[in-house]
KOLKOLPA-461808 format. One record per residue (C-alpha): residue number from 1; residue in three letters; x, y, z. Coordinates in steps of 0.001 Angstrom, whole numbers, m for minus. Layout:
<nodes>
NODE   pos   code         u         v         w
NODE   NUM    ALA         X         Y         Z
...
</nodes>
This chain:
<nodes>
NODE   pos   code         u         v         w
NODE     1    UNK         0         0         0
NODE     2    UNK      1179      3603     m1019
NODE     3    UNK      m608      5044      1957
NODE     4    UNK      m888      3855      5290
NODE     5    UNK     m2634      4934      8602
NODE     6    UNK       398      5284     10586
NODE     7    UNK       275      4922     14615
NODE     8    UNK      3495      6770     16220
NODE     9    UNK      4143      5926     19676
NODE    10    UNK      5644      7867     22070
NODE    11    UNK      7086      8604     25724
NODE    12    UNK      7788      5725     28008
NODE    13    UNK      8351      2210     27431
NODE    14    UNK      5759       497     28858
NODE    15    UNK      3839     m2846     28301
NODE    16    UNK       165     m1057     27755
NODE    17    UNK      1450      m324     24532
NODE    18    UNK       892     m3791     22873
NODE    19    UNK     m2125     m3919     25029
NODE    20    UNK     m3360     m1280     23204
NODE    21    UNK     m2461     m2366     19890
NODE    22    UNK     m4026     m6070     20210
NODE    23    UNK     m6950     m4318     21112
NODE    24    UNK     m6688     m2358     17867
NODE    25    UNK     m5677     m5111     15590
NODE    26    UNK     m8662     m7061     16971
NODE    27    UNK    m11148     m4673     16029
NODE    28    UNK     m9635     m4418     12533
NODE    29    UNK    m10213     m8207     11953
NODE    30    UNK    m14333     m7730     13169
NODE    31    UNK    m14153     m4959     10571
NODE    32    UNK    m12319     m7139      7773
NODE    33    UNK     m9733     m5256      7117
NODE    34    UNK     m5994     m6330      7254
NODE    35    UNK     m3498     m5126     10273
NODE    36    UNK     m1244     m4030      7074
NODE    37    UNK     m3409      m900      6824
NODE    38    UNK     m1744       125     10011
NODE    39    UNK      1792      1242     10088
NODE    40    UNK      3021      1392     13696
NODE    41    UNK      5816      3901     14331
NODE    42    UNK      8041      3978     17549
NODE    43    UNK      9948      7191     18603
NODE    44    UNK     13107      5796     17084
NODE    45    UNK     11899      5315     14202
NODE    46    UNK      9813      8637     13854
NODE    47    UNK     12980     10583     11362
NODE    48    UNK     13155      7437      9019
NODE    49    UNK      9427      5901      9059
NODE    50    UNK      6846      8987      9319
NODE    51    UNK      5340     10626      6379
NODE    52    UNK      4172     13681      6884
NODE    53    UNK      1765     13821      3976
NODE    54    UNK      m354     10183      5107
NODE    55    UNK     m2732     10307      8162
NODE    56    UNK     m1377     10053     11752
NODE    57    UNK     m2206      9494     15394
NODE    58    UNK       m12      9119     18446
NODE    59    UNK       103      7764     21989
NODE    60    UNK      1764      9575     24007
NODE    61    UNK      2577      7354     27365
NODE    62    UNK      3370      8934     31058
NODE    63    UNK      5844      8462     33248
NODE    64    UNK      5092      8205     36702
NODE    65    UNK      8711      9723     37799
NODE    66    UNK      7954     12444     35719
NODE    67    UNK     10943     11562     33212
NODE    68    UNK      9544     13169     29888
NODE    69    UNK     10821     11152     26803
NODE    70    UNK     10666     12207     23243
NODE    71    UNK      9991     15768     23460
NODE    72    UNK     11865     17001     19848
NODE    73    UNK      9231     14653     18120
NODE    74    UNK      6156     15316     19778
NODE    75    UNK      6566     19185     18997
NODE    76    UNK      7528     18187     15553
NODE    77    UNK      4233     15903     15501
NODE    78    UNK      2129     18659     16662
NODE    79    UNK      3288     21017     14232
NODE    80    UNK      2702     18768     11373
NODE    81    UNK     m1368     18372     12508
NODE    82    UNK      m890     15330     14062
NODE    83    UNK     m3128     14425     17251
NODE    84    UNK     m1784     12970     20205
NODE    85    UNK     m3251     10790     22742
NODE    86    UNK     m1785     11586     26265
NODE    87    UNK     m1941      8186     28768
NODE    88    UNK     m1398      8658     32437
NODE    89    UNK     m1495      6037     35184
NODE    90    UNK     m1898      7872     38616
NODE    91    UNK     m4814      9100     40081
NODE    92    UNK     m6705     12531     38511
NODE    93    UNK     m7343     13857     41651
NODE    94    UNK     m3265     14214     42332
NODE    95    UNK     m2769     15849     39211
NODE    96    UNK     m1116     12971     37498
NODE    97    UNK     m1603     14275     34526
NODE    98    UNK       584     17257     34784
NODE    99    UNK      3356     14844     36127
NODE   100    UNK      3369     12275     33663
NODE   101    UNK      2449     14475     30745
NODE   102    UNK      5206     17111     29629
NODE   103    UNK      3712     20492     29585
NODE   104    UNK      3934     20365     25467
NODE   105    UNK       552     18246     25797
NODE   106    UNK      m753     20311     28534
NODE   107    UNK     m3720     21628     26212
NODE   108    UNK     m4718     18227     24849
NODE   109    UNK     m7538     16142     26800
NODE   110    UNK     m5752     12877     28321
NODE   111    UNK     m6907      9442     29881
NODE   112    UNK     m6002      7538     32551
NODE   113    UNK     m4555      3937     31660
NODE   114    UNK     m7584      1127     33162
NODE   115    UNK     m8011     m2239     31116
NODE   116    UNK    m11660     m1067     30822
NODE   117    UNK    m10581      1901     28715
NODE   118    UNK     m8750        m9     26630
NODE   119    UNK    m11439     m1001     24130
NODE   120    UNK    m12533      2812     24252
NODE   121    UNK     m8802      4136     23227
NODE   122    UNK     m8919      1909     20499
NODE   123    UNK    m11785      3265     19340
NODE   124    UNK    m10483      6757     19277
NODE   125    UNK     m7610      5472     16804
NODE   126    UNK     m9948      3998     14743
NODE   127    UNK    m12389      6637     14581
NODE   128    UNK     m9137      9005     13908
NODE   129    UNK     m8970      7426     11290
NODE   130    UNK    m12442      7105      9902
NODE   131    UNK    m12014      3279      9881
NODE   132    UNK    m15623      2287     11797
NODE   133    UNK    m17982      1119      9130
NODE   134    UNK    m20431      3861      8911
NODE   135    UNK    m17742      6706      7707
NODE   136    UNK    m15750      4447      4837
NODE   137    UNK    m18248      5491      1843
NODE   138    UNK    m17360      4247     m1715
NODE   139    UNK    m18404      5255     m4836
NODE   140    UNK    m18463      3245     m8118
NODE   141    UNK    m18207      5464    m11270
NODE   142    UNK    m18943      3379    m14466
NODE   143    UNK    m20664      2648    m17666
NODE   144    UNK    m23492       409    m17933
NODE   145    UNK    m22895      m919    m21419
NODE   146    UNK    m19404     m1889    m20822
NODE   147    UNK    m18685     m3140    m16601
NODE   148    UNK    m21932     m3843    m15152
NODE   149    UNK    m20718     m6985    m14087
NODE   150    UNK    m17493     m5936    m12953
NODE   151    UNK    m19092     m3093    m10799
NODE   152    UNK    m21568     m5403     m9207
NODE   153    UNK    m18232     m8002     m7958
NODE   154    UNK    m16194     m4862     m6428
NODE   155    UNK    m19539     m3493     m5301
NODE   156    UNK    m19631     m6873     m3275
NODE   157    UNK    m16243     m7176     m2724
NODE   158    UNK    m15727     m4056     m1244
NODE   159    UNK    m18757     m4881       817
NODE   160    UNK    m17457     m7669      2772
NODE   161    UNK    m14104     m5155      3307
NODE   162    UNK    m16703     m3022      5508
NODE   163    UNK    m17398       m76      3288
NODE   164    UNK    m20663      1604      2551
NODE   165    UNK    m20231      1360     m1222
NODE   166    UNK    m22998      3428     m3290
NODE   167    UNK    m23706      1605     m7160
NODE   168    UNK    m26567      3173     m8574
NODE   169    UNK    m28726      m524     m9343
NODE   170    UNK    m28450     m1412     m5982
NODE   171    UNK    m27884      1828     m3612
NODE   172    UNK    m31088      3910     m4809
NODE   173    UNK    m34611      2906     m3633
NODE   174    UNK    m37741      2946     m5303
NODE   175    UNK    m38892      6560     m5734
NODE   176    UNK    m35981      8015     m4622
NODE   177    UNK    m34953     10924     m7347
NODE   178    UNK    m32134      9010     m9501
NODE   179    UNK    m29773     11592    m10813
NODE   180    UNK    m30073     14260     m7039
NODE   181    UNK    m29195     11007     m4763
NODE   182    UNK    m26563     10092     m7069
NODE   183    UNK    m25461     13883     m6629
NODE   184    UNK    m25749     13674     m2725
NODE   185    UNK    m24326     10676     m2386
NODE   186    UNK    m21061     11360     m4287
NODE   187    UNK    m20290     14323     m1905
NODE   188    UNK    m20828     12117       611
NODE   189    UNK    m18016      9721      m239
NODE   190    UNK    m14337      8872       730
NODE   191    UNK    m13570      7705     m2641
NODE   192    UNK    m14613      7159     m5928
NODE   193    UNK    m13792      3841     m7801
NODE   194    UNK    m14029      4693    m11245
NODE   195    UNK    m14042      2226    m13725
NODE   196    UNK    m12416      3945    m17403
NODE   197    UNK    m13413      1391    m19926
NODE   198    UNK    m13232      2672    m24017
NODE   199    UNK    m16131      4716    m23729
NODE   200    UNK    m16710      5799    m20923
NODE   201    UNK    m15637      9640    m20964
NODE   202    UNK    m18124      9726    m24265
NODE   203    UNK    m20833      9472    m21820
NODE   204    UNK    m22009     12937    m20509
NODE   205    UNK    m23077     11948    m17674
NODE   206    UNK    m19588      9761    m16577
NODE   207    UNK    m18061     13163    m17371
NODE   208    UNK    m19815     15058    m15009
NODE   209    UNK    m19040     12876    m12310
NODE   210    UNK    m15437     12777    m12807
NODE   211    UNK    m16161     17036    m12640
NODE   212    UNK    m18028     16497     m9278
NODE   213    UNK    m15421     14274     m8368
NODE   214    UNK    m12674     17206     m9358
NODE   215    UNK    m14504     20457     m7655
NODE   216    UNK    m15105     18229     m4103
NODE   217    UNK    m11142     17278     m4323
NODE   218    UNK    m12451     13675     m3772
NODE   219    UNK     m9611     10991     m4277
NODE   220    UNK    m10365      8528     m7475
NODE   221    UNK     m8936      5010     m8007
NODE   222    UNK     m9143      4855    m12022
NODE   223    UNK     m9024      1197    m13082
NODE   224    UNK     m8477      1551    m17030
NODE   225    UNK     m9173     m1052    m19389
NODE   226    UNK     m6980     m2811    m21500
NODE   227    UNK     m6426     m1863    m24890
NODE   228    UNK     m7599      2065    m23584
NODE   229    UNK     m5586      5013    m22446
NODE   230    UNK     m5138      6591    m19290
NODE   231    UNK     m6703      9323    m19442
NODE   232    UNK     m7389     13071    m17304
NODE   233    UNK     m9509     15592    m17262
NODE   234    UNK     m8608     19042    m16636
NODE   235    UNK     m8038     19710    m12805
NODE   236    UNK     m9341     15990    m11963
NODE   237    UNK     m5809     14810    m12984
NODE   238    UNK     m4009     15324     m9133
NODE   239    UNK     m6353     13847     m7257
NODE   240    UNK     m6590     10408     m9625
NODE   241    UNK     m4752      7840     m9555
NODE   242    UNK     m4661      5153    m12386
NODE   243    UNK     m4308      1440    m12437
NODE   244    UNK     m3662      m123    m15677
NODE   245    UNK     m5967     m3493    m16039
NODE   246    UNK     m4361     m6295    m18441
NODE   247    UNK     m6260     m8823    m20174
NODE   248    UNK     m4803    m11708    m17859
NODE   249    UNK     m6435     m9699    m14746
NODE   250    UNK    m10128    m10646    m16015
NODE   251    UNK    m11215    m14049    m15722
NODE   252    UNK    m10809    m16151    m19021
NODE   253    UNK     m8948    m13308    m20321
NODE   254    UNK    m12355    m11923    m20834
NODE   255    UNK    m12526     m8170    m20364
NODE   256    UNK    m15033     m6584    m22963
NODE   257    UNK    m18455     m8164    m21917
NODE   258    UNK    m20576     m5904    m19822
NODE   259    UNK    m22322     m8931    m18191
NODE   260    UNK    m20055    m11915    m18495
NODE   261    UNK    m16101     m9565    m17585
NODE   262    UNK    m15180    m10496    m14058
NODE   263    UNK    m11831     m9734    m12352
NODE   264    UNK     m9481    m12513    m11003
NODE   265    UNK     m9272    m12791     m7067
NODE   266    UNK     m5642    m11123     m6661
NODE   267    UNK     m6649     m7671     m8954
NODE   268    UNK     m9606     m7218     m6564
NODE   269    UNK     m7787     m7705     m3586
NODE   270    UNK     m4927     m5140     m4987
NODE   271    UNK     m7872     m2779     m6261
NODE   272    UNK     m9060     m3007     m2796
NODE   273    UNK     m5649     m2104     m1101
NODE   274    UNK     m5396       929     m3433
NODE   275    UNK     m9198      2104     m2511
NODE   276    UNK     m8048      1763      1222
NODE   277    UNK     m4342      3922       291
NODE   278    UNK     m6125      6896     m1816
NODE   279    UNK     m8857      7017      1202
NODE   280    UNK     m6191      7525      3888
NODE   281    UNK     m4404     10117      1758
NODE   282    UNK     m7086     11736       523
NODE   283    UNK     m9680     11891      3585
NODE   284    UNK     m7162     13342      6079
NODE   285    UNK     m5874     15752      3746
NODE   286    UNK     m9677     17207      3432
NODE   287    UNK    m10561     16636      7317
NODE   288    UNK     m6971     18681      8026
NODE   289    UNK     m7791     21252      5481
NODE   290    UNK    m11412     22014      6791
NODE   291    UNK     m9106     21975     10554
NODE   292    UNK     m6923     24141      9348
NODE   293    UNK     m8913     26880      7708
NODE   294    UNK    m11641     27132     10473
NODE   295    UNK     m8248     27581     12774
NODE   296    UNK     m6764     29953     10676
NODE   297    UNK    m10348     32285     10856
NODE   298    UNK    m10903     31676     14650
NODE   299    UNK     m7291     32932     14887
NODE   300    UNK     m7673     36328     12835
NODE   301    UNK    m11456     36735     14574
NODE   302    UNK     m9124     36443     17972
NODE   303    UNK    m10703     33276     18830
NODE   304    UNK     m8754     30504     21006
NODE   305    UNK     m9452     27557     19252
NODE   306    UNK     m7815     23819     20120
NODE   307    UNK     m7214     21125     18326
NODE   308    UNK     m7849     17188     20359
NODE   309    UNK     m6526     14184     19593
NODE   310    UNK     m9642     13032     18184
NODE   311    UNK     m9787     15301     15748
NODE   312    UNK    m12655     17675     17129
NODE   313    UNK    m11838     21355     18215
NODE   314    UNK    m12986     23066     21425
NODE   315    UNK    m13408     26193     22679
NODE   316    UNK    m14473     28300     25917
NODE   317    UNK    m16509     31279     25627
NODE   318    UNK    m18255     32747     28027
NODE   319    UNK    m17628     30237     30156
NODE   320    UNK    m19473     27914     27867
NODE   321    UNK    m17559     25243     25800
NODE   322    UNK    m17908     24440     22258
NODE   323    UNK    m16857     21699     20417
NODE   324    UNK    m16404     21678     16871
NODE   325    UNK    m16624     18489     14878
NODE   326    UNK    m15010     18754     11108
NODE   327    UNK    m16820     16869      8812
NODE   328    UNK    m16096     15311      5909
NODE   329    UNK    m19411     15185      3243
NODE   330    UNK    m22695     15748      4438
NODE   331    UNK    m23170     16368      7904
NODE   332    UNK    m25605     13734      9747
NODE   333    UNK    m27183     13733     13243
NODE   334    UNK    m25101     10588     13648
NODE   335    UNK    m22532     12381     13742
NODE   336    UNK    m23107     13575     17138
NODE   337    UNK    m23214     10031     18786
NODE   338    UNK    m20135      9225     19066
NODE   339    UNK    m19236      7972     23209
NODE   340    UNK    m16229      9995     23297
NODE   341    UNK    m18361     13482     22149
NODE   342    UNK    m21866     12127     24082
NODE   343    UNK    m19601     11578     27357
NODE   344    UNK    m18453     15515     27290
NODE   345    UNK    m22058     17217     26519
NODE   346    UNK    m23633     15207     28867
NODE   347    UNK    m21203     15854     31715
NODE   348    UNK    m20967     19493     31141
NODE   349    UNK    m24181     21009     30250
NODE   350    UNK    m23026     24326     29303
NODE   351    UNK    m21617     22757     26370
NODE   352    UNK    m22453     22949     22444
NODE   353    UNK    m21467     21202     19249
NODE   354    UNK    m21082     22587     15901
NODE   355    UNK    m20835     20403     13023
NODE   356    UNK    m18360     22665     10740
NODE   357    UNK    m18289     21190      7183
NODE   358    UNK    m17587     22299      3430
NODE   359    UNK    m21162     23133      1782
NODE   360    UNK    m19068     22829     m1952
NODE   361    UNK    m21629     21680     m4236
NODE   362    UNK    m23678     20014     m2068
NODE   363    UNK    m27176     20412     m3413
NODE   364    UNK    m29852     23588     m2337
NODE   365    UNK    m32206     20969     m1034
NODE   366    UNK    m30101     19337      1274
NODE   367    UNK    m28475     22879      2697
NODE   368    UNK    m32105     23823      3256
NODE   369    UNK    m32617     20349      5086
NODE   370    UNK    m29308     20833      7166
NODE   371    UNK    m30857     24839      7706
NODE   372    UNK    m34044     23699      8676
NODE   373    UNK    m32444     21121     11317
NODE   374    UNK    m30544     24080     12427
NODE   375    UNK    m33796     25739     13470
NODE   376    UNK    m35067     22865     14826
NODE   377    UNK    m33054     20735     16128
NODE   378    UNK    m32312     20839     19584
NODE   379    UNK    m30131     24142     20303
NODE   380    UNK    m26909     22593     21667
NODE   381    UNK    m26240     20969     18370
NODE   382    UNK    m26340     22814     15065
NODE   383    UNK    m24009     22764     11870
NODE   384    UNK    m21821     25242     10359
NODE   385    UNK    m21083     26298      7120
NODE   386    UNK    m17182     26907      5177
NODE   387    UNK    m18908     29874      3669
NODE   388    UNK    m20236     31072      7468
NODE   389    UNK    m17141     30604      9417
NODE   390    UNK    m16293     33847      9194
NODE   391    UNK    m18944     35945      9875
NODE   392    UNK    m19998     33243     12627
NODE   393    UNK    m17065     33566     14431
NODE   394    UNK    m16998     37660     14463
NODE   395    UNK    m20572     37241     15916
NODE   396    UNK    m19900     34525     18596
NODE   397    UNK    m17466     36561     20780
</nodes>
């Protein structure tokens, strides 16, 4: 894989760290995916291993003498984006946490080490890395006349790899408007698997989903055809990335019958590694972008806005606290439900959550939807516009 989640641990050497990661690996084999996806990074290895550009998440580990390890990386780490988990053993009410913790990670929310955390730590890595099932959304691009039956097996395939994959015979109900939940759908997804066979750019409809694809910066895996060339369209080109089929990679050799073409088990299983690499490059690129920006504005509106390891912001104003929650596609109340996020509102009342997300060509009716929630939905938890960040923030002080 050309992109990997990568895991960086840091601070002291203790044996809660594999704890932790069998706990991780385990819940990556109930989700079907492979432990490969996960590239785990110790301190030492931090200058030779870590990418800056691929998604990443550390554990930071105490010491109860108060020796602070690794201090060079974990300001480095910060100051690439990356969140870090602080783990402290002693007791809260001693303020273990500010002697364990160096002061560098005095702003980020910690946890005390207990085995019956463990499952919940591993679920902030995951969820770091939009690996639960309900946030890896796939959608297949292709052309009826020419890969039905090839879209239908990776539609399956990926399937059983826990993603929500959308193909239009089998992912829009009866009634349901074809061509706007095809639209809403697309800006809803991590990825787009787009299947280039000879004509497929001739349609006009193929081409204005790889334009869709382009304007929401949406990572493509482009599996071309034999016998066809690679081809991009205008600004699409950076954000797709081809893989050139052979005839020996279909069953039979058979690669130009809409109904009868099927890929052999080892392409899929490669196509499906590459789905999972462009979606880790692609979807923490947009989450840090849509992080960075709404920083960047709180920052010139004078606002004192921080970043926590699981990728949410907070704030206190007023002596209320906000926490903003950067999402990536259309915002859903199910977004809110998280434990981690449910835990904080419901011990602090004076506490309320703004989805912040990019409103790019998502479609009039379902801004007016997400506008209408707004109004009324229950006042603690509203979205937020790109376009409105500004002018919310001036207001909010």
């Amino acid at each position: 894989m050309e992109y990997k989640y990568q895991l960086i641990l840091l601070g002291a050497n203790v044996p809660e760290k594999e704890t932790i990661l069998s706990k991780v690996f385990e819940k990556l084999k109930d989700l079907g995916l492979p432990q490969t996806i996960i590239k785990v990074i110790e301190a030492s290895e931090v200058d030779t291993q870590y990418k800056g550009n691929q998604p990443a998440f550390g554990l930071y580990f105490g010491n109860v003498k108060g020796d602070h390890l690794n201090l060079d990386i974990t300001d480095k780490l910060l100051k690439d984006g990356t969140m870090i988990l602080p783990i402290y053993y002693g007791d809260p009410n001693d303020d273990a946490f500010s002697k364990e913790i160096p002061r560098i990670l005095s702003n980020q929310n910690g946890t005390q080490f207990k085995n019956e955390k463990i499952d919940g730590i591993a679920n902030i890595i995951l969820e770091s890395f939009e690996l639960l099932r309900n946030t890896r959304k796939v959608f297949i691009s292709y052309k009826r006349n020419e890969s039905t039956s090839v879209a239908i097996q990776l539609f399956e395939a990926l399937e059983s790899y826990s993603y929500d994959v959308f193909l239009d015979t089998h992912s829009i109900g009866m009634g349901e408007p074809f061509q706007d939940e095809l639209w809403h759908r697309m800006t809803d997804c991590d990825v787009i698997l787009l299947l280039n066979t000879p004509k497929f750019l001739e349609s006009h409809w193929c081409k204005e989903e790889f334009a869709e694809a382009s304007s929401k910066q949406i990572g493509i895996v482009q599996l071309v055809w034999p016998n066809h060339e690679i081809k991009n369209i205008d600004s699409a080109s950076h954000i797709s990335y081809p893989l050139k089929l052979n005839d020996f990679d279909f069953v039979n050799n058979i690669y130009n019958n809409k109904d009868q073409s099927k890929l052999v088990d080892g392409i899929v299983q490669e196509i499906i590694m590459k789905v999972e690499s462009v979606r880790a490059r692609n979807l923490a690129s947009r989450q840090d972008n849509l992080i960075t920006e709404f920083r960047n504005i709180a920052s010139q509106c004078g606002r004192n806005v921080i970043v926590q390891p699981e990728k949410f912001m907070t704030e206190m104003i007023n002596g209320r606290k906000i926490i903003y929650i950067p999402t990536i596609g259309v915002p859903q109340s199910a977004s809110c439900q998280s434990a981690e996020i449910r835990h904080e509102f419901d011990k602090n009342p004076n506490t309320s959550i703004r989805l912040i997300y990019d409103d790019l060509r998502i479609r009039d009716k379902w801004l007016n939807h997400l506008d209408w929630l707004n109004d009324n939905f229950r006042k603690e938890i509203k979205t937020l516009k790109k376009q409105e960040f500004k002018s919310w923030l001036e207001a909010k002080k």
